[in-house]
MARRO-355480 format. One line per 5 residues: number of its first residue (from 1); their letters; for each residue x, y, z of C-alpha. Coordinates in Angstrom, 2 decimals, decimal comma, padded with zeros to 5 digits. Layout:
BEGIN
NUM) a) X Y Z; ...
***
This chain:
BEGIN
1) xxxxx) 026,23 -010,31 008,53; 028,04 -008,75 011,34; 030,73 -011,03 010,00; 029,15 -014,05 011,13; 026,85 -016,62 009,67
6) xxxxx) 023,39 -017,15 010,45; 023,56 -020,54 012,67; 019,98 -021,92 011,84; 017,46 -020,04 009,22; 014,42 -021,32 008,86
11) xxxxx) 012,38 -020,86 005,79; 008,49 -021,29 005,94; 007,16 -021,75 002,32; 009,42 -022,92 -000,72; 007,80 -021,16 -003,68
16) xxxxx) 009,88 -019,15 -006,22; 011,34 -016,74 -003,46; 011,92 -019,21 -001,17; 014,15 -021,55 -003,07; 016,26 -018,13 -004,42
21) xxxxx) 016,28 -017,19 -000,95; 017,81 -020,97 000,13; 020,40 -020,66 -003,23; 021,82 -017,11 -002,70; 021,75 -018,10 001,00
26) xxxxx) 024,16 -021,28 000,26; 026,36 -019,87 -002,55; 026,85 -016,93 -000,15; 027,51 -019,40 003,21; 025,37 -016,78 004,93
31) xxxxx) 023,90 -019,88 007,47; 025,23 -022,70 008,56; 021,82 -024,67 008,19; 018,89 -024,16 005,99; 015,58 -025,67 007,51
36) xxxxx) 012,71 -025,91 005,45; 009,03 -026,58 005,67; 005,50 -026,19 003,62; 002,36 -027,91 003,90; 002,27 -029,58 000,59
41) xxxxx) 004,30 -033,20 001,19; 004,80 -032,62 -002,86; 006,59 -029,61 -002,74; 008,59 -030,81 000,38; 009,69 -033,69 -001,25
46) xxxxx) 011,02 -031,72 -004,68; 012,76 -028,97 -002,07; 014,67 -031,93 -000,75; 015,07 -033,73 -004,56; 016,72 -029,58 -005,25
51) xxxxx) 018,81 -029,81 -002,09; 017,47 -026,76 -001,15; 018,43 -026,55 002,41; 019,96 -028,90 005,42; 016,55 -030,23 006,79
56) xxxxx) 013,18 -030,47 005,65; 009,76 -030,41 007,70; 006,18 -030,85 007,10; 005,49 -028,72 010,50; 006,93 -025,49 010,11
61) xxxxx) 007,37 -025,52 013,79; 010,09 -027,75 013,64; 011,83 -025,90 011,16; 011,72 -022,83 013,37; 012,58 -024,49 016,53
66) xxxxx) 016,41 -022,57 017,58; 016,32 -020,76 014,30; 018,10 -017,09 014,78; 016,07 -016,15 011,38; 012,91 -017,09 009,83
71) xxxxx) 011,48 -016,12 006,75; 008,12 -016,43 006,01; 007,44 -016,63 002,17; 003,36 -018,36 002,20; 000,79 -016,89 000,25
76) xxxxx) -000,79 -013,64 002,09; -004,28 -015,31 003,26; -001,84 -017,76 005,44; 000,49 -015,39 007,02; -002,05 -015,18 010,34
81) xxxxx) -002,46 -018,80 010,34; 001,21 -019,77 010,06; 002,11 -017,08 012,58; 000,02 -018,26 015,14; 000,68 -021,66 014,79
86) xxxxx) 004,75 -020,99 014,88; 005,08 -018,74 018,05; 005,28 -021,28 020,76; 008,31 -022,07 019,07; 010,09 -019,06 018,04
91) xxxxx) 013,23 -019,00 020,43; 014,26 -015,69 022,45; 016,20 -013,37 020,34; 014,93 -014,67 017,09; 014,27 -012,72 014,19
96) xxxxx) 010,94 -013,01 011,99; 011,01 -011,41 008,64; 008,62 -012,25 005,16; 008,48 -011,37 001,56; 005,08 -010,01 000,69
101) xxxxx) 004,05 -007,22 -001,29; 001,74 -005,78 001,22; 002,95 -004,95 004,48; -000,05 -003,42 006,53; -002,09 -006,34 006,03
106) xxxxx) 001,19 -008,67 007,26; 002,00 -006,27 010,09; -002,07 -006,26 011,23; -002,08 -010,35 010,39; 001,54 -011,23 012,40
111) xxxxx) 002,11 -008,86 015,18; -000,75 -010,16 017,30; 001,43 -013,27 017,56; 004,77 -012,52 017,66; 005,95 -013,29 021,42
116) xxxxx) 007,56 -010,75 023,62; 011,58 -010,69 022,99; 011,61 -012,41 019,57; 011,84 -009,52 016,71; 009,76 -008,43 014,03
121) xxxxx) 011,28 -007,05 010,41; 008,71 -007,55 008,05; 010,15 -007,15 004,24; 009,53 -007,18 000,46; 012,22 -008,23 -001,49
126) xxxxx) 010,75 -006,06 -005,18; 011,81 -009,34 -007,27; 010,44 -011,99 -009,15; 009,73 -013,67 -012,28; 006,33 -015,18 -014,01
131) xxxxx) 007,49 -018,90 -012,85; 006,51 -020,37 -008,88; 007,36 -023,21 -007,26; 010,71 -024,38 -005,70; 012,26 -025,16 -009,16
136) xxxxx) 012,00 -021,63 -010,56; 014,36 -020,06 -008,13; 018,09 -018,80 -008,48; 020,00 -017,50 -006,80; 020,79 -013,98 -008,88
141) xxxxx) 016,82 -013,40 -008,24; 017,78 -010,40 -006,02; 021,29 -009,24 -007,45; 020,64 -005,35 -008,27; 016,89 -005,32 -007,07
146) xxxxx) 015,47 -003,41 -003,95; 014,81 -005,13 -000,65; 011,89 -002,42 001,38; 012,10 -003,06 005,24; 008,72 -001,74 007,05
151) xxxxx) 009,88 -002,52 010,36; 007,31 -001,64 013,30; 008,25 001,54 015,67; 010,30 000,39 018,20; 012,11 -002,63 016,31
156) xxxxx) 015,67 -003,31 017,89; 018,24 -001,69 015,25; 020,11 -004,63 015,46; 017,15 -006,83 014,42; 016,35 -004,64 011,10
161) xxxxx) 020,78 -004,29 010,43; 020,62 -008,33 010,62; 017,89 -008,71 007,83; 019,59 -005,46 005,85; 022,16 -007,36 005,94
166) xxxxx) 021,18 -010,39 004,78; 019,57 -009,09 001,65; 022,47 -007,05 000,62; 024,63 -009,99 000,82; 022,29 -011,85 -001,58
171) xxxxx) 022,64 -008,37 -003,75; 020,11 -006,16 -002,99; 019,91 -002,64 -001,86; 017,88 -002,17 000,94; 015,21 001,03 001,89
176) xxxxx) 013,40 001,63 005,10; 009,72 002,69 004,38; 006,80 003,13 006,09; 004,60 000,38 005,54; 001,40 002,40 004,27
181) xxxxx) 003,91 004,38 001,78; 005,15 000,94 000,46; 001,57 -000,37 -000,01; 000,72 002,95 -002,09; 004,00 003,07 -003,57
186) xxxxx) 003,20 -000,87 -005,25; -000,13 -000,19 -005,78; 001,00 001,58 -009,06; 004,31 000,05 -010,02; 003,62 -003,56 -008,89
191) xxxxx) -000,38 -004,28 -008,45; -001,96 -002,16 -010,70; -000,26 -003,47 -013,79; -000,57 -007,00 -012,90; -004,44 -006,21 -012,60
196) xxxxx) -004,48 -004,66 -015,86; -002,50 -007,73 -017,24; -004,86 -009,81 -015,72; -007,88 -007,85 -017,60; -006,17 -007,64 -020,64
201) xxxxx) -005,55 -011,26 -020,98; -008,97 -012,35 -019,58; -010,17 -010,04 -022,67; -008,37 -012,01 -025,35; -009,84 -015,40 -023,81
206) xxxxx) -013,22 -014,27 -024,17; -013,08 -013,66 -027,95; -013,99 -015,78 -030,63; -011,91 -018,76 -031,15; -010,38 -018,29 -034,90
211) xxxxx) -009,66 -014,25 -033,65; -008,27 -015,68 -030,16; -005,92 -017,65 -032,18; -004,95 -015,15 -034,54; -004,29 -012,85 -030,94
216) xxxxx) -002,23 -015,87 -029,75; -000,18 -016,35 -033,36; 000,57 -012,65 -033,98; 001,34 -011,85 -030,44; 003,81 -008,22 -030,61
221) xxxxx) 005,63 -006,90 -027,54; 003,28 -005,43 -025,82; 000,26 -008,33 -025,90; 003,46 -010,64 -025,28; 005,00 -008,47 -021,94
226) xxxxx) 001,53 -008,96 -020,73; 000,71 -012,72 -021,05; 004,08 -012,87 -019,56; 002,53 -011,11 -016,31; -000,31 -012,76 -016,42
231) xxxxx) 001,18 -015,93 -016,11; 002,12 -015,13 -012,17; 000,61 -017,21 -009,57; -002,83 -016,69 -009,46; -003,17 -017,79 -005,44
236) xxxxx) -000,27 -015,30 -004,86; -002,33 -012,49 -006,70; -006,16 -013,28 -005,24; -004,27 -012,51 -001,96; -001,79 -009,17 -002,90
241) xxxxx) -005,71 -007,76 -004,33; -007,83 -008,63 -001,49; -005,21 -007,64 001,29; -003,59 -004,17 -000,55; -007,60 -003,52 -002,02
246) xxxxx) -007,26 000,10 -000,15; -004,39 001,40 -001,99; -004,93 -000,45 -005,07; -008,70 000,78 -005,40; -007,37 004,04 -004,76
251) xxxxx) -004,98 003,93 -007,57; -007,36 002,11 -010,03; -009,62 005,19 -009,44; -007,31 007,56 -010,13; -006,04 005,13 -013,51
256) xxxxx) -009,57 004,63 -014,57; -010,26 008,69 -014,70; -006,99 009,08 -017,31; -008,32 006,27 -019,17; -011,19 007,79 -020,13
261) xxxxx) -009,30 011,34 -020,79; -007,37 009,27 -023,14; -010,93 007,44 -024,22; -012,26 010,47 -024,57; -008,93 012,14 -026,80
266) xxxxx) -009,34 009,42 -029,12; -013,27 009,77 -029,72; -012,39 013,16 -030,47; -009,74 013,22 -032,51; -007,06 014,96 -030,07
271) xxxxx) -003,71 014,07 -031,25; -002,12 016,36 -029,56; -003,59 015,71 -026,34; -002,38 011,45 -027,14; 000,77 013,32 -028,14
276) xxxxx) 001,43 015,01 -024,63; 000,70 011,66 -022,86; 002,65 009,76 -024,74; 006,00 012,49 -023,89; 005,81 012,56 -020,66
281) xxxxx) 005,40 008,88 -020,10; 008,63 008,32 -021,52; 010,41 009,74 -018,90; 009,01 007,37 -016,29; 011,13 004,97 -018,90
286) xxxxx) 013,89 006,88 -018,53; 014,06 007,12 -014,85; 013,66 003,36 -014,92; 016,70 002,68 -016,81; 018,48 005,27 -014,82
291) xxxx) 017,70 003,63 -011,80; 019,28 000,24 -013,58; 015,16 -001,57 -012,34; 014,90 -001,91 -016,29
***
């Protein structure tokens, strides 16, 4: 990082990002101090129990007071809140980057509030397990996964080279995007299936009991890869849907009119028409592996 540590990074919420963010940030001695802070005196407490970071704080603007960095990593529905109550303290120079999955919604929720001279890099590190809180983090979260930078027109290049930076020294490989493009662009490959997930699970609750059991017992791959979505944080999710609704309503549209293609294939009996679906989709599997996201 211009071959220099970060001297104080602040991060503002210690779920499963946060606390991979405050390991790969320590076993890389890419800061000299890690200052912490969420609202819950629970999660404060096991942050501190993890030796997460150098300081801990209930008021995130303590943590951010003289911090060169800080990461925001709340659920969505917060990020106006916590930017607004952080700005009187966000030094001169400083650099404010996040995590989410949407980035309109963060760029319409945080700019309003981000004081003249102190920098704006919103990000989306495309990473993550099933598991939240600060106990499921590591620190390899991010080795070999992309990091998309939506920074707003007229961001210093320095700001958005110090948090590309950053994220490839934790092991990432870092695009610049538009942040409209990126909403559309994980509307399909990130929101979309976690919706349908969602659904599909929700589904297999609502059954009878003795056949919901028999779904649980003889679980195969695919009902398996799904409860394994599922399982995300459901706080996390309520926000991505409510905040990226445009895109993802958009792509559920377009989803919803091949479902019923395929619907309508099986009611008739087209196999080869299944067949021709089934071929081409393999090659989205195949660019997948290709592009080592598998």
């Amino acid at each position: 990082m211009n071959n220099h540590k970060i001297n104080r990074l602040a991060l503002v919420g210690i779920g499963l990002i946060g606390s991979s963010i405050a390991k790969a940030v320590r076993g890389h001695q890419l800061a000299d101090h890690i200052a912490i802070s969420t609202r819950s005196p629970t999660t404060l407490a096991r942050a501190e129990q993890l030796e997460l970071g150098d300081s801990y704080h209930a008021d995130a603007n303590n943590a951010v007071k003289d911090a060169d960095l800080v990461i925001i990593s709340v659920p969505l529905g917060a990020y106006a809140t916590v930017a607004a109550h952080i700005k009187s303290s966000l030094k001169a120079g400083a650099i404010v980057t996040d995590v989410a999955s949407c980035k309109q919604s963060v760029i319409i929720d945080m700019a309003p509030h981000i004081p003249d001279g102190v920098h704006f890099v919103p990000g989306h590190p495309i990473a993550g397990t099933e598991h939240s809180g600060p106990d499921a983090g590591f620190a390899e979260l991010f080795e070999g996964r992309w990091c998309v930078l939506t920074p707003p027109d007229g961001t210093a290049p320095q700001a958005i080279e110090t948090v590309s930076q950053l994220w490839q020294a934790m092991g990432s490989m870092v695009e610049i995007m538009e942040p409209a493009h990126h909403d559309q662009v994980l509307a399909i490959t990130s929101h979309l299936p976690h919706l349908i997930a969602y659904s599909i699970v929700d589904t297999a609750t609502n059954l009878e009991e003795d056949l919901k059991q028999e779904v649980i017992k003889f679980s195969a791959s695919g009902f398996r890869d799904f409860t394994r979505i599922a399982a995300s944080d459901p706080v996390m999710w309520r926000d991505v849907f409510l905040k990226n609704r445009e895109a993802v309503l958009e792509i559920l549209s377009q989803f919803s009119e091949d479902l019923t293609a395929l619907q309508r294939a099986i009611r008739r009996g087209e196999g080869d028409k299944l067949q021709d679906v089934f071929t081409r989709t393999r090659e989205i599997r195949r660019g997948v592996i290709d592009y080592h996201q598998e």
